[in-house]
C-alpha positions as CSV (number, residue, x, y, z in Angstrom):
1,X,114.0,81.2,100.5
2,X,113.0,81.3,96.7
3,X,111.8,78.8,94.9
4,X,111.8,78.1,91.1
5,X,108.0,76.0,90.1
6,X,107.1,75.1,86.7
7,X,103.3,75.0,85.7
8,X,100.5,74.4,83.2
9,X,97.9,77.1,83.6
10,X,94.2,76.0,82.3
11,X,93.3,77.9,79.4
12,X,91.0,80.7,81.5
13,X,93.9,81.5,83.7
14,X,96.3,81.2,80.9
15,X,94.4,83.5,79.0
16,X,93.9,86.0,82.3
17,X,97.6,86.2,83.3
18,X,97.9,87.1,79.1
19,X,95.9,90.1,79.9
20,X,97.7,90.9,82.6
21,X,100.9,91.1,81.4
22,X,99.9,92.6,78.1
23,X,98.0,95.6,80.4
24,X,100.7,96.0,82.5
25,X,103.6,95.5,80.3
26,X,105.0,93.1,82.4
27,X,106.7,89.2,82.3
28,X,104.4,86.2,82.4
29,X,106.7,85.2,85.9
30,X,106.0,88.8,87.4
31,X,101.9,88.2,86.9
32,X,101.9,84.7,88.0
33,X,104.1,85.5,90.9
34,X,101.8,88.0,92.1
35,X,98.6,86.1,91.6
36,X,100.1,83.2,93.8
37,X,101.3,85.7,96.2
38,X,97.3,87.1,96.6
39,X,96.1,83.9,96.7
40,X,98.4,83.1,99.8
41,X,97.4,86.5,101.3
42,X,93.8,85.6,101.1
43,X,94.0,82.0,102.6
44,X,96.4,83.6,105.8
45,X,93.4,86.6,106.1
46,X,90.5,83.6,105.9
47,X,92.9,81.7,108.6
48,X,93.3,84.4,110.4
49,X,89.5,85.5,110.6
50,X,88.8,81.8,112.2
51,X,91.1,82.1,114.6
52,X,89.8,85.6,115.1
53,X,86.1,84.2,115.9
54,X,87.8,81.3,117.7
55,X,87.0,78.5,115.1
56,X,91.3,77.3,115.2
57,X,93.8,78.5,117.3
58,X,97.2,80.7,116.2
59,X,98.8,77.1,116.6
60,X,96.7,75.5,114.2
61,X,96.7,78.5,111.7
62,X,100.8,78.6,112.1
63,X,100.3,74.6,111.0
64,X,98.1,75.4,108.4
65,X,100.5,77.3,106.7
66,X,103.8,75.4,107.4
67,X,104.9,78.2,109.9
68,X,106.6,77.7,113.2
69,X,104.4,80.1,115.5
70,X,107.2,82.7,115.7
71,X,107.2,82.9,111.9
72,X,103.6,83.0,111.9
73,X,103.7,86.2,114.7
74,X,106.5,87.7,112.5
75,X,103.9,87.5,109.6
76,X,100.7,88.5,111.3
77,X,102.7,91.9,112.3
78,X,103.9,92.2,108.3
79,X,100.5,92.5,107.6
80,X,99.2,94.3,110.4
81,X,96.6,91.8,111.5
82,X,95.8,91.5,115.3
83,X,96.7,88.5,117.2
């Protein structure tokens, strides 16, 4: 499921995602998108590496993230992390 979010950006990121698309000839919605989409990668691989050293279990991450545990199996194996 897609979903359409409007946003003001503070001046630095503003500025950055700018660059971005200027460098890679792309559309401001592209650069954003992609930046969100690594953000979300990093906090599911930080989640992940606590319930890796045993600091929150896979139920808990799968809350953490608004995931039903199967979703959050489903995703795990997307990006080849162990569970």
């Amino acid at each position: 499921m897609a979903v359409t979010v409007e946003t003001v950006l503070d001046e630095h990121i503003a500025r950055y995602v700018d660059h971005l698309r200027q460098q890679r000839h792309a559309a401001d919605t592209d650069v954003v998108r992609e930046l969100i989409e690594g953000g979300y990668d990093q906090v599911v691989r930080q989640l992940h590496a606590r319930c890796q050293r045993g600091e929150i279990t896979l139920r808990s991450m799968a809350a953490e993230l608004g995931l039903s545990l199967r979703e959050l199996y489903a995703l795990l194996e997307q990006k080849d992390l162990p569970v």
